[in-house]
Backbone as a chain_set.jsonl record, in Angstrom:
{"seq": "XXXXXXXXXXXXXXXXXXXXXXXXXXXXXXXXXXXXXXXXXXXXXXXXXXXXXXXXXXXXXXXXXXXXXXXXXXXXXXXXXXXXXXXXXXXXXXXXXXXXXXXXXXXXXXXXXXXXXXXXXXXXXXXXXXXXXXXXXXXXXXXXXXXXXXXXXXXXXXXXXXXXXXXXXXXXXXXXXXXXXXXXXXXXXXXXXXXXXXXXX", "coords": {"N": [[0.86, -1.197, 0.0], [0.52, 1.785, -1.089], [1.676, 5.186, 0.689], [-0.257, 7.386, -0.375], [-2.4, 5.843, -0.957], [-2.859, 4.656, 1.65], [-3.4, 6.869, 3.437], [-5.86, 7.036, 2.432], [-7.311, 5.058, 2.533], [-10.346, 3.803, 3.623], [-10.555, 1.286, 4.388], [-8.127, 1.154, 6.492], [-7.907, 0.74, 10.135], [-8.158, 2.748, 12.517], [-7.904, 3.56, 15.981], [-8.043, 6.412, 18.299], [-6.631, 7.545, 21.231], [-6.648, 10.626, 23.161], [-6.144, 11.928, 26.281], [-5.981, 14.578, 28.947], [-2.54, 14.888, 30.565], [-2.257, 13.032, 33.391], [-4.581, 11.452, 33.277], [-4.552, 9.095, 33.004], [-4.028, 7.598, 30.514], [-2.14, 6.083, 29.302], [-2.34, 3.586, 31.275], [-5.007, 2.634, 30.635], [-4.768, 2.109, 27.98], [-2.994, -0.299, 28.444], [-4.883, -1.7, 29.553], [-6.731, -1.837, 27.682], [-5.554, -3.642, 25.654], [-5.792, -6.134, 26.961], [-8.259, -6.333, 27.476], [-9.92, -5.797, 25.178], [-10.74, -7.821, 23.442], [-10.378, -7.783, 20.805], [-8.623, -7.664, 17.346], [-6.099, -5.477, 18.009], [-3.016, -3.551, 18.466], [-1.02, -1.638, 19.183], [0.074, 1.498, 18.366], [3.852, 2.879, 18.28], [5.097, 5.358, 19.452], [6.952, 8.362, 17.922], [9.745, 9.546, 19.611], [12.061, 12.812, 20.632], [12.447, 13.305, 23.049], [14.901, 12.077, 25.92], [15.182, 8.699, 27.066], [13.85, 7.389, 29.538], [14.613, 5.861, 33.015], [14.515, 2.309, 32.451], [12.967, 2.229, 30.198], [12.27, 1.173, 26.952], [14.193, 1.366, 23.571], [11.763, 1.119, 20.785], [9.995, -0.253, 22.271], [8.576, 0.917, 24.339], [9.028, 3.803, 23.116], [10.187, 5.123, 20.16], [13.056, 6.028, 20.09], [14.483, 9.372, 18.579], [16.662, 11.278, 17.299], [17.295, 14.819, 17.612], [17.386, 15.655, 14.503], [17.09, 13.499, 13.343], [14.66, 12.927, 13.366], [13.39, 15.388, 12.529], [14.662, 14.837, 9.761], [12.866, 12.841, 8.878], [10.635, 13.745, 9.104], [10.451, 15.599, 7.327], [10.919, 13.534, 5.111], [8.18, 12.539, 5.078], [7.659, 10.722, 6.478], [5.823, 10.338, 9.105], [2.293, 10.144, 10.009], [1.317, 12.054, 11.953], [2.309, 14.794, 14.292], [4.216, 16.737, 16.842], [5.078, 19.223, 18.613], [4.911, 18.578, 22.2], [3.868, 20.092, 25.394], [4.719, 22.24, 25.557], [7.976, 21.849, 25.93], [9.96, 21.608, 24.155], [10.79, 19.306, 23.09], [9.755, 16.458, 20.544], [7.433, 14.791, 19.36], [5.868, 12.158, 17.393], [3.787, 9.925, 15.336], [4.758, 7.259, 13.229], [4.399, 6.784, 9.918], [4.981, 3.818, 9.189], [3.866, 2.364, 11.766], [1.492, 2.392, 11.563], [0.962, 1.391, 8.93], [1.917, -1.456, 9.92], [0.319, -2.518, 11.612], [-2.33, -2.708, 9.734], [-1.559, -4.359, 8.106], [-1.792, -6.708, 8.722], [-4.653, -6.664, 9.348], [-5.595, -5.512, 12.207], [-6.701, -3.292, 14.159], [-5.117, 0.298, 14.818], [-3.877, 1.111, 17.57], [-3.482, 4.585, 18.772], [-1.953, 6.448, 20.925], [-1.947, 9.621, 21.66], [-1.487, 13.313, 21.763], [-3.599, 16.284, 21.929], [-3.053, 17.631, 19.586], [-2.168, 16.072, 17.703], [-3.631, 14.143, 17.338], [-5.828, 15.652, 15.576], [-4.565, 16.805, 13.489], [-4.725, 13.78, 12.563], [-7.467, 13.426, 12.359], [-8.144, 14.557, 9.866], [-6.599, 13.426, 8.111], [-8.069, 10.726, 8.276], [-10.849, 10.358, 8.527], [-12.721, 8.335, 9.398], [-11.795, 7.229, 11.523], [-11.742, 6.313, 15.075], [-12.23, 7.976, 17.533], [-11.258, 9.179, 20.953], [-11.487, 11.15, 23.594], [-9.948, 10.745, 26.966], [-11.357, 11.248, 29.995], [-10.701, 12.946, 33.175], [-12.755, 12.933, 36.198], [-12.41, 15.914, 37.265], [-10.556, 18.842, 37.623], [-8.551, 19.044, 40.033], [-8.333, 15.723, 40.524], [-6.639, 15.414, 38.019], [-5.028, 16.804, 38.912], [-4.342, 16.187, 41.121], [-3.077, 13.248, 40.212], [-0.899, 13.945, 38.629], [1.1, 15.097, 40.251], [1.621, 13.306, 41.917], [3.036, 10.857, 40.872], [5.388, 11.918, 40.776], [7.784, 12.432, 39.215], [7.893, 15.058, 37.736], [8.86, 18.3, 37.867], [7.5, 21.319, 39.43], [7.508, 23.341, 37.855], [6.726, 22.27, 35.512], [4.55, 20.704, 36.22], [2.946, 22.578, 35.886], [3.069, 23.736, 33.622], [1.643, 21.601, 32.309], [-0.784, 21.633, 33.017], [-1.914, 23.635, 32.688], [-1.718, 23.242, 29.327], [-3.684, 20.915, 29.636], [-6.147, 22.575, 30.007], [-6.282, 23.718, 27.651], [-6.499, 21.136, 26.436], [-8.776, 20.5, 27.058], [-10.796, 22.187, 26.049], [-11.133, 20.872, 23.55], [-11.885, 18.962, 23.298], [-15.103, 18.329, 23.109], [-14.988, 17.763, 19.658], [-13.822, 14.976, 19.353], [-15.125, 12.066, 19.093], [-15.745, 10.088, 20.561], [-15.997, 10.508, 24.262], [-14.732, 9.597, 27.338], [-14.895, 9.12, 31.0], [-12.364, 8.583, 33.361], [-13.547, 7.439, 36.047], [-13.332, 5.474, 37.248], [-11.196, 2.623, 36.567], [-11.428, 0.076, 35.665], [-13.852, 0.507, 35.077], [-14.028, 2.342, 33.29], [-12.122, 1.301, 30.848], [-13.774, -0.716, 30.428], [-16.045, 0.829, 29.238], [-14.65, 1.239, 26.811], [-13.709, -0.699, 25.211], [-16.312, -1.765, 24.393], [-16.797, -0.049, 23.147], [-15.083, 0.201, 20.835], [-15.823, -2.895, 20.127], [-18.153, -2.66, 18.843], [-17.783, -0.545, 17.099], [-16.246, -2.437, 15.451], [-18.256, -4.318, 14.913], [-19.46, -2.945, 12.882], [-17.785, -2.247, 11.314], [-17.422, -4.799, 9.469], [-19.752, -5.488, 8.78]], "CA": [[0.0, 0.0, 0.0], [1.073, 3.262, -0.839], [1.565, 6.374, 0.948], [-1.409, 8.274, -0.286], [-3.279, 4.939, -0.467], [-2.928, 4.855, 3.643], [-3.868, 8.27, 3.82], [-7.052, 7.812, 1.854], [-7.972, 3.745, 2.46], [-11.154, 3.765, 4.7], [-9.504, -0.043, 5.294], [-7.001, 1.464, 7.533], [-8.891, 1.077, 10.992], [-7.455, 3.678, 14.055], [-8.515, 4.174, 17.2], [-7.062, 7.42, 18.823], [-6.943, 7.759, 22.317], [-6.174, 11.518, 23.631], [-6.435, 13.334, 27.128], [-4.652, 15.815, 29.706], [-1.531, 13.987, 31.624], [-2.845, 12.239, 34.395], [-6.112, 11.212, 32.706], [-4.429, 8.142, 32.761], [-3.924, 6.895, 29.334], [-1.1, 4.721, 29.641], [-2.713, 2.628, 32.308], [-6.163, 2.166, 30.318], [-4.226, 1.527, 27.128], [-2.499, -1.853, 28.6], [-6.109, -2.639, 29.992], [-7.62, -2.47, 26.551], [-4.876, -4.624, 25.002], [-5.593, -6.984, 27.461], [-9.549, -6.675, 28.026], [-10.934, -5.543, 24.27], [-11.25, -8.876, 22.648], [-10.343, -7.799, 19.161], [-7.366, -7.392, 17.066], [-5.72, -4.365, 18.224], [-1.811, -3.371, 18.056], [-0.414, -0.253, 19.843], [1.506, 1.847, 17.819], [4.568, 3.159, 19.156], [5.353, 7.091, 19.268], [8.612, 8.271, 18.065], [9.907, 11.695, 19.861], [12.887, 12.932, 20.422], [13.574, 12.989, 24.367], [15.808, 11.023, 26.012], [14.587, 7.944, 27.192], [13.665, 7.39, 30.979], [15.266, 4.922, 33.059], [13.959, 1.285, 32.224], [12.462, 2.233, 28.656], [13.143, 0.504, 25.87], [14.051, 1.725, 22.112], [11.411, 0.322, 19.852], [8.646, -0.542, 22.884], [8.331, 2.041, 24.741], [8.977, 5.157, 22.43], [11.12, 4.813, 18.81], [13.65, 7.935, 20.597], [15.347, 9.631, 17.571], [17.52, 12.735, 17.52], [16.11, 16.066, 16.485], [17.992, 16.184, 12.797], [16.649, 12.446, 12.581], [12.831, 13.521, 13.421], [13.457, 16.78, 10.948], [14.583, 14.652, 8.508], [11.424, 11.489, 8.54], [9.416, 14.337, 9.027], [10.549, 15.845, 6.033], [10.329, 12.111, 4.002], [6.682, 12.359, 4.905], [7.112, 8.919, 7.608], [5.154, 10.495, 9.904], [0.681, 10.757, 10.441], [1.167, 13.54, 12.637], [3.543, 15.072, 14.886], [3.439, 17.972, 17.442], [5.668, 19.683, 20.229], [4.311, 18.65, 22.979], [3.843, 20.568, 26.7], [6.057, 23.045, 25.425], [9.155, 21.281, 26.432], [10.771, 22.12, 22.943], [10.488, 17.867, 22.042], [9.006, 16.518, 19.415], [6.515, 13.741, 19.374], [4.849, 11.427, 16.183], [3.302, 8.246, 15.063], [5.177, 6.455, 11.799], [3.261, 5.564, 9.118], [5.11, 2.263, 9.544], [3.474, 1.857, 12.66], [-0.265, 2.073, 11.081], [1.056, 0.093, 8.105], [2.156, -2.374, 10.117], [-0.853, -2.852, 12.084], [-3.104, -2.741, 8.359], [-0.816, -5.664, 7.206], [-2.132, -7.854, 9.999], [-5.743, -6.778, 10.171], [-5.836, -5.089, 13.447], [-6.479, -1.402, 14.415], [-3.87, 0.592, 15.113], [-4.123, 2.248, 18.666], [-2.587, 5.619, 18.765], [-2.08, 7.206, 22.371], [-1.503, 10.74, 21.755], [-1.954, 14.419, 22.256], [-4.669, 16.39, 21.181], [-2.617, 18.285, 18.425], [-1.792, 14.732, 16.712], [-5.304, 13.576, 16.907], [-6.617, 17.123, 15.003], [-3.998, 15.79, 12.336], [-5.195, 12.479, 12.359], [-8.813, 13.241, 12.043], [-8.045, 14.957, 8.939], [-6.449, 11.918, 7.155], [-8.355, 9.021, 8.172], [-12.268, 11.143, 8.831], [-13.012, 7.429, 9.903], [-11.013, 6.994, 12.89], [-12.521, 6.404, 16.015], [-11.534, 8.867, 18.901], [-11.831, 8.823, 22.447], [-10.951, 11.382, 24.219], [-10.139, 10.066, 28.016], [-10.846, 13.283, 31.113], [-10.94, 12.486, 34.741], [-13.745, 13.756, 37.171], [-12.219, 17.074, 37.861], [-9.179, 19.006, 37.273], [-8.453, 18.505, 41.418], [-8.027, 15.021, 40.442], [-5.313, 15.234, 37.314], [-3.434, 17.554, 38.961], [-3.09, 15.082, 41.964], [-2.406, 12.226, 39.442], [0.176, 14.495, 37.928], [2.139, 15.339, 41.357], [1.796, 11.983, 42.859], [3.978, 10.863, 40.162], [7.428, 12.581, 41.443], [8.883, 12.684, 37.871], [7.984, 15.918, 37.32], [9.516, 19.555, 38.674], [6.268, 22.228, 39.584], [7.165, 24.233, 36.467], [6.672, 21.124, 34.328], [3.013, 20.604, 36.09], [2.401, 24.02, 35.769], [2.955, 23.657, 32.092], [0.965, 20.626, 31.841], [-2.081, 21.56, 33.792], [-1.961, 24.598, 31.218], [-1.704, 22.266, 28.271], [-4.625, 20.238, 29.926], [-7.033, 22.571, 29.786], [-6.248, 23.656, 26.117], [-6.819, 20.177, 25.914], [-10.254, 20.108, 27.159], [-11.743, 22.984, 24.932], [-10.962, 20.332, 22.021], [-12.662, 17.594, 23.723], [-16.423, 17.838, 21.721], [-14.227, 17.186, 18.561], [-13.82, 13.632, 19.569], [-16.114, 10.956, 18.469], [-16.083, 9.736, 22.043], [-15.571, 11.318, 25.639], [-14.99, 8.4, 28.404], [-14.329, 9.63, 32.095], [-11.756, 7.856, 33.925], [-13.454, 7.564, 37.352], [-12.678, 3.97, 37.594], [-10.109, 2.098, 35.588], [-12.257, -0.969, 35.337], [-15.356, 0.784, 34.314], [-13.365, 3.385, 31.474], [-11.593, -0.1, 29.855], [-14.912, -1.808, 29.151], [-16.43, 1.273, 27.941], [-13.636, 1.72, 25.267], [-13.802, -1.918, 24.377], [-17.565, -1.518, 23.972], [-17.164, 1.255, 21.66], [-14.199, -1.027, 19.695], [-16.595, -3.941, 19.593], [-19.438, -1.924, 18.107], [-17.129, -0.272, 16.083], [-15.302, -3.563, 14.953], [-19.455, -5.035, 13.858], [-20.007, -2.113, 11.87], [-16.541, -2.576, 9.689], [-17.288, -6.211, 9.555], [-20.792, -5.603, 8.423]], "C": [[0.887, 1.235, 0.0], [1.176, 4.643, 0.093], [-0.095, 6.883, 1.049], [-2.544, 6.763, -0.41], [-3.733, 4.819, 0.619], [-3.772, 5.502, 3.661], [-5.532, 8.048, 3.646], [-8.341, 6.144, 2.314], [-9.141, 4.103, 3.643], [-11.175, 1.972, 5.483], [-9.152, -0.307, 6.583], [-7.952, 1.61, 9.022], [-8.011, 1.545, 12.161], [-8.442, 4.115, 14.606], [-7.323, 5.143, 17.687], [-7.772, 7.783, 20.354], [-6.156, 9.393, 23.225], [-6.595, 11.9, 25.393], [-5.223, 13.877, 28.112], [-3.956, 14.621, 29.868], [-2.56, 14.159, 32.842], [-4.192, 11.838, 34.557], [-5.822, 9.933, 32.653], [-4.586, 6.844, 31.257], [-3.614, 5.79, 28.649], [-1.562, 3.708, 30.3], [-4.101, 1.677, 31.201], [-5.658, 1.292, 29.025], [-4.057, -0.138, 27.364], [-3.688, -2.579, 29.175], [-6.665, -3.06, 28.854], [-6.84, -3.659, 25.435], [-5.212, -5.917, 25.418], [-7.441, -7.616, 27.335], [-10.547, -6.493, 26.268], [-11.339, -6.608, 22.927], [-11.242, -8.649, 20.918], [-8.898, -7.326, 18.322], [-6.584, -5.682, 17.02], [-4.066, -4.38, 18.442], [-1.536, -1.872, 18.759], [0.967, 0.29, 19.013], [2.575, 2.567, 18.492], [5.359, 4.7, 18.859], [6.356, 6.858, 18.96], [8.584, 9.617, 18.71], [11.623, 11.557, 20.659], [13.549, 13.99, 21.663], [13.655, 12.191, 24.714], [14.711, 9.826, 26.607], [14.548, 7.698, 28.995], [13.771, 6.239, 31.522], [14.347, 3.912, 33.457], [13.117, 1.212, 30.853], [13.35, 2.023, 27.832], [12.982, 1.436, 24.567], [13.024, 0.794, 21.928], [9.958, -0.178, 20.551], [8.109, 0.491, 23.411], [8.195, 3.362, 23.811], [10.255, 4.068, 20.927], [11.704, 6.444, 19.794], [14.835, 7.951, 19.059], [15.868, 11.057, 17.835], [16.733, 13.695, 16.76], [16.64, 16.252, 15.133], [17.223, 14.63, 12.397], [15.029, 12.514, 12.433], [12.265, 14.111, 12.237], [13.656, 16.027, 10.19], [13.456, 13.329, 7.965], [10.443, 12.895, 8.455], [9.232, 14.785, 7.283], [10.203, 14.603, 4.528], [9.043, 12.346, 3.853], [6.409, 10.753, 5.652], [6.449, 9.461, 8.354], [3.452, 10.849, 9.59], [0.109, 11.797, 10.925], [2.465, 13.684, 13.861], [3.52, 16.315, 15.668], [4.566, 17.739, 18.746], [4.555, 19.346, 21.837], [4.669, 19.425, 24.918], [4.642, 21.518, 26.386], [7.547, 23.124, 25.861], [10.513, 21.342, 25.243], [10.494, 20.227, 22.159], [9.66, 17.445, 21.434], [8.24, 14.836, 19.541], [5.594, 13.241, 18.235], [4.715, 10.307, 16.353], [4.088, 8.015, 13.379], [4.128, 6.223, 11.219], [3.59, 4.346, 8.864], [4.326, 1.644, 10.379], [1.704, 1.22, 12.427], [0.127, 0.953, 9.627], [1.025, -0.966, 8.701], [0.579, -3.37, 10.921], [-2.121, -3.375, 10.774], [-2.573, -3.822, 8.165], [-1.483, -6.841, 7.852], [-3.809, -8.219, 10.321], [-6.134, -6.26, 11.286], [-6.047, -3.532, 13.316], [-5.523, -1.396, 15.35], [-4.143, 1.426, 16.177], [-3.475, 3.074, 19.001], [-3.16, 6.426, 19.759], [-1.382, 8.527, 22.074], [-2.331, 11.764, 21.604], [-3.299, 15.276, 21.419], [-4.269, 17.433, 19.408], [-2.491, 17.315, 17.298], [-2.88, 14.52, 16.638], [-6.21, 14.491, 15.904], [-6.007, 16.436, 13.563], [-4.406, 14.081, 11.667], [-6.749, 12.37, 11.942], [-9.204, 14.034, 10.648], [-8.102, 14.481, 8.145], [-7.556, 11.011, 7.228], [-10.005, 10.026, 9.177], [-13.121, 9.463, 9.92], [-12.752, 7.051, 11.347], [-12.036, 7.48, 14.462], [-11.573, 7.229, 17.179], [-11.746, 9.401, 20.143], [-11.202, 9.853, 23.581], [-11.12, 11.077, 26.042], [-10.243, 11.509, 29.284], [-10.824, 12.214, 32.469], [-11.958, 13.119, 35.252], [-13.453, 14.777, 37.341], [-11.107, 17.422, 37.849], [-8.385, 19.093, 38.309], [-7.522, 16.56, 40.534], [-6.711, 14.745, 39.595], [-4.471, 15.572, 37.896], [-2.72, 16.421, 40.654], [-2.623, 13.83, 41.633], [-0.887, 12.971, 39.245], [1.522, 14.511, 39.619], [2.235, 13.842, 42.093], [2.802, 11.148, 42.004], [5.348, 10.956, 40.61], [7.966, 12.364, 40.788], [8.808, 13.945, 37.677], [8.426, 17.188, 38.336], [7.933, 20.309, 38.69], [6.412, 22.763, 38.589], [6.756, 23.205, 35.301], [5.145, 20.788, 34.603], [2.324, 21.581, 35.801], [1.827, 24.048, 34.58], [1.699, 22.602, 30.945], [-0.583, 20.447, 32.068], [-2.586, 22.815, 32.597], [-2.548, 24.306, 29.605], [-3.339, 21.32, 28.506], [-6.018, 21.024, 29.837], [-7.222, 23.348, 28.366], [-7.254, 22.594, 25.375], [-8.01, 19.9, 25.935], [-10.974, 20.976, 26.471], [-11.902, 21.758, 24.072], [-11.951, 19.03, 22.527], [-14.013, 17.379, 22.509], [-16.102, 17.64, 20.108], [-13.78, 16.014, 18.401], [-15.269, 12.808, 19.613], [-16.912, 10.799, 19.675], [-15.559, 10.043, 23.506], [-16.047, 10.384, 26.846], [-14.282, 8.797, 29.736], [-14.064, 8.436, 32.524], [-12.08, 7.74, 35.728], [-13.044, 6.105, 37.971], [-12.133, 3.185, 36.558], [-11.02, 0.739, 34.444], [-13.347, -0.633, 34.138], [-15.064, 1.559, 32.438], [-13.05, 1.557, 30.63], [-12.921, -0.621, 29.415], [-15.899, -0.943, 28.529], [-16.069, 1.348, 26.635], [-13.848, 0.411, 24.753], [-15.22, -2.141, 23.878], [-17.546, -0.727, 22.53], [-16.369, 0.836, 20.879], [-15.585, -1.814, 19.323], [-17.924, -3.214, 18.705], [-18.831, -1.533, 16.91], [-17.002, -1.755, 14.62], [-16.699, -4.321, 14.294], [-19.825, -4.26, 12.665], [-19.152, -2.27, 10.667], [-16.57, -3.468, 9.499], [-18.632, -6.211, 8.825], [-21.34, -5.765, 6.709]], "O": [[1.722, 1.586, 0.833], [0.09, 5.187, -0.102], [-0.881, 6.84, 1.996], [-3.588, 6.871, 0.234], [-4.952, 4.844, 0.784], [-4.921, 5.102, 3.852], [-6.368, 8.597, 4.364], [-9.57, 6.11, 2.375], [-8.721, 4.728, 4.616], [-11.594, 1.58, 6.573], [-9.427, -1.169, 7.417], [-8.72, 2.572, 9.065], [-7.217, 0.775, 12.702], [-9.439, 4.732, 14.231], [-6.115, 4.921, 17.592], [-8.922, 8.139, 20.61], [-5.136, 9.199, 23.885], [-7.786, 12.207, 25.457], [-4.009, 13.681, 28.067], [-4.39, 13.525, 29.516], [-3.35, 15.058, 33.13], [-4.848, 11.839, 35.599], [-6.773, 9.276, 32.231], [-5.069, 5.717, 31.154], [-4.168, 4.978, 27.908], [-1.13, 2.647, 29.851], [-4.144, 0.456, 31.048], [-5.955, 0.104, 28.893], [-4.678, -1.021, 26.773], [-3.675, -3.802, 29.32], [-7.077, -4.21, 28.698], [-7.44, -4.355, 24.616], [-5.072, -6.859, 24.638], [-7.828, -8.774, 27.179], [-11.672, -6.98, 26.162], [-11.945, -6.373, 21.882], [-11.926, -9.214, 20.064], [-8.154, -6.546, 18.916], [-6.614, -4.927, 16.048], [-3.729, -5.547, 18.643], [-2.405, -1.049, 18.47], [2.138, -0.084, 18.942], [2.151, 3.001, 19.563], [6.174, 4.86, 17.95], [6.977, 5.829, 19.229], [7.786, 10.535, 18.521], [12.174, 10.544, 21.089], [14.419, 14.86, 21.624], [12.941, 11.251, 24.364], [13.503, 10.058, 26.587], [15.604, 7.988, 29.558], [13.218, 5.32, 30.918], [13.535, 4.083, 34.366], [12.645, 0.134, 30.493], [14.538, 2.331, 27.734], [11.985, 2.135, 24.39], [13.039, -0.246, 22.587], [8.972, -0.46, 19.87], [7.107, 0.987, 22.896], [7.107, 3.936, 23.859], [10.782, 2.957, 20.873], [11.087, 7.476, 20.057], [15.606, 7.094, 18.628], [15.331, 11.82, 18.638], [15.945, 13.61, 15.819], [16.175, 17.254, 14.589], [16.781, 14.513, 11.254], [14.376, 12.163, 11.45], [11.392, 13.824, 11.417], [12.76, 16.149, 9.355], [13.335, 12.996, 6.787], [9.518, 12.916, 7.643], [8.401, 14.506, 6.419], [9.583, 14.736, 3.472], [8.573, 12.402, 2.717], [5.485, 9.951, 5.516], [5.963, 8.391, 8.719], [3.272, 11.858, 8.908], [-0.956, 12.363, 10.68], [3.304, 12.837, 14.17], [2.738, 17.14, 15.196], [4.839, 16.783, 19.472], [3.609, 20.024, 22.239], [5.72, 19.152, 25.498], [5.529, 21.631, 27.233], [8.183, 24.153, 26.09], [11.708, 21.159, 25.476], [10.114, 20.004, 21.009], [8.557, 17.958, 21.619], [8.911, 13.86, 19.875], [4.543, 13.862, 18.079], [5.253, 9.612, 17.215], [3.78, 8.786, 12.47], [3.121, 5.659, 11.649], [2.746, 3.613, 8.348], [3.943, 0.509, 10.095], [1.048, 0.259, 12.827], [-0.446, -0.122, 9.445], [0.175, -1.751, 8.281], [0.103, -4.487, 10.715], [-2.75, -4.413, 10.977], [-3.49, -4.617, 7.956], [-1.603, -7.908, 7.25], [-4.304, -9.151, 10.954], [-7.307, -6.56, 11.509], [-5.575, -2.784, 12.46], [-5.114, -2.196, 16.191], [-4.65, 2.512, 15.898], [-2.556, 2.664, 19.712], [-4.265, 6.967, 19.755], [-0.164, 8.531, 22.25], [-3.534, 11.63, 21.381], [-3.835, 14.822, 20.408], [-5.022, 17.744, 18.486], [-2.671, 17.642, 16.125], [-3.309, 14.775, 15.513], [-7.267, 14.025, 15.478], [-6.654, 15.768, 12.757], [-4.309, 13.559, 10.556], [-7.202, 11.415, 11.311], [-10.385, 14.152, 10.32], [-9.002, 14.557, 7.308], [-7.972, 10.525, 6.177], [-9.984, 10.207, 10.394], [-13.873, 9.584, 10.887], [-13.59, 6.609, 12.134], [-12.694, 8.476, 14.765], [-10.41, 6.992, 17.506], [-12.644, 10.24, 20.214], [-10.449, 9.375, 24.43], [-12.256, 11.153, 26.512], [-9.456, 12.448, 29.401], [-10.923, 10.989, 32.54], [-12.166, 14.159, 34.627], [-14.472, 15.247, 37.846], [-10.29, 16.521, 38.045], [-7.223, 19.249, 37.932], [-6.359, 16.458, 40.146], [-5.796, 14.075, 40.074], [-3.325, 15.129, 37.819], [-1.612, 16.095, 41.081], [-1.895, 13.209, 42.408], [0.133, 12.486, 39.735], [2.586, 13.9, 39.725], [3.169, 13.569, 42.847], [3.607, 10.633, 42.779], [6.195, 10.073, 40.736], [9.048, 11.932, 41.186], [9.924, 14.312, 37.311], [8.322, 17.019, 39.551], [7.134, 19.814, 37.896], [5.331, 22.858, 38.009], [6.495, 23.631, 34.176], [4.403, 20.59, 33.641], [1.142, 21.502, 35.468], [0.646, 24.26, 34.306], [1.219, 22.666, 29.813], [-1.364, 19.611, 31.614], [-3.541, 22.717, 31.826], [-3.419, 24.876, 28.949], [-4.045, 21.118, 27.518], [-7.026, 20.349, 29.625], [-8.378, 23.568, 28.006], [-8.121, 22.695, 24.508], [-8.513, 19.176, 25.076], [-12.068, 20.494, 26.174], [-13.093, 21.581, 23.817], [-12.64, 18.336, 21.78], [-14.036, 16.673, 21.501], [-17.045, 17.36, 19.367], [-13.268, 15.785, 17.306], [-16.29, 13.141, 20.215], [-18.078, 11.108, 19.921], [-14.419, 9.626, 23.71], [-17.192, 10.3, 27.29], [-13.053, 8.832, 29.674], [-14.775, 7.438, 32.404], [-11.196, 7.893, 36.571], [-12.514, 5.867, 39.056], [-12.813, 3.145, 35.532], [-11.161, 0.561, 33.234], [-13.618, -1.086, 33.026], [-15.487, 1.451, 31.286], [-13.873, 0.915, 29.978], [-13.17, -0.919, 28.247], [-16.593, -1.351, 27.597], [-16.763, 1.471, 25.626], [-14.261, 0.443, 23.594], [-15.287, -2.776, 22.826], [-18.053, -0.812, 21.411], [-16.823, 1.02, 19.75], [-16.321, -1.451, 18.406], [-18.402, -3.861, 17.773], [-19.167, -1.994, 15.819], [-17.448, -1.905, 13.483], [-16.505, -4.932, 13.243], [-20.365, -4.724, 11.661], [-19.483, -2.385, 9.487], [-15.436, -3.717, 9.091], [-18.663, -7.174, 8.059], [-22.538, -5.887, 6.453]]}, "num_chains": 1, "name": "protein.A"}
């Protein structure tokens, strides 16, 4: 499949999962791999800070240097791509990563921000998208600090970023609050499986 084939196949099946930091994304993600009963594949960001200790190249993140970013970006390997938190680094999805997933049959689950998802809902008008909130912005921000990776100017930045993020919210397909881990995972796999009868239909 080509390039602009990708771009244009209504084939290509993505789910996009966006919300603030500490909406818990990451967590629900490895639930729905585990709990959504249908062929699904997690694609794997590339961006271009360092890597944090116990992450792997290649599972965790693809980490590439900023002249190697600039120059895939420039090829045209990337779906979308976007500075994120204003930290100056750079963050995308490959279009290897959705190929690869297409080759197999599966949707391709892409965990990212809400600037990549704006991009993404451009290409592929099909794509199912979920953005994930929490009960109350009380709650992210004590996800976010309970953490202890980050410095106060870095939540500052992110709590900032978060509610950017929530203007954009009614631009998503689907809006699933994270008040319990359990309960969010089998909505999202609900809204897969529904999904997954309709492209099957």
């Amino acid at each position: 499949m080509s390039s602009s084939d990708l771009d244009q196949s209504d084939a290509v099946r993505l789910v996009v999962l966006s919300g603030p930091s500490g909406s818990g994304k990451t967590t629900v993600v490895k639930g729905l791999l585990d709990a959504a009963h249908l062929p699904l594949m997690k694609s794997v960001s590339a961006t271009t800070r360092p890597p944090r200790a116990g992450e792997v190249d290649g599972v965790d993140y693809h980490f590439l240097t900023h002249e190697e970013f600039e120059r895939r970006r420039n090829d045209g390997d990337f779906i979308e791509h976007a500075e994120v938190h204003g930290t100056g680094q750079l963050y995308g999805t490959l279009r290897s990563e959705v190929e690869q997933a297409h080759a197999v049959g599966a949707w391709a689950l892409l965990e990212i921000d809400v600037n990549g998802a704006m991009q993404v809902m451009q290409k592929y008008p099909s794509a199912v998208t979920i953005f994930l909130r929490t009960p109350s912005t009380d709650v992210f921000e004590q996800r976010l600090r309970s953490r202890g990776t980050e410095s106060d100017e870095v939540i500052t930045q992110r709590l900032k970023t978060a509610r950017n993020e929530l203007v954009c919210a009614d631009r998503y397909r689907f809006q699933v609050v994270n008040d319990d881990l359990d309960r969010a995972v089998a909505e999202i796999a609900n809204i897969l499986k529904t999904e997954e009868k309709q492209a099957n239909a």
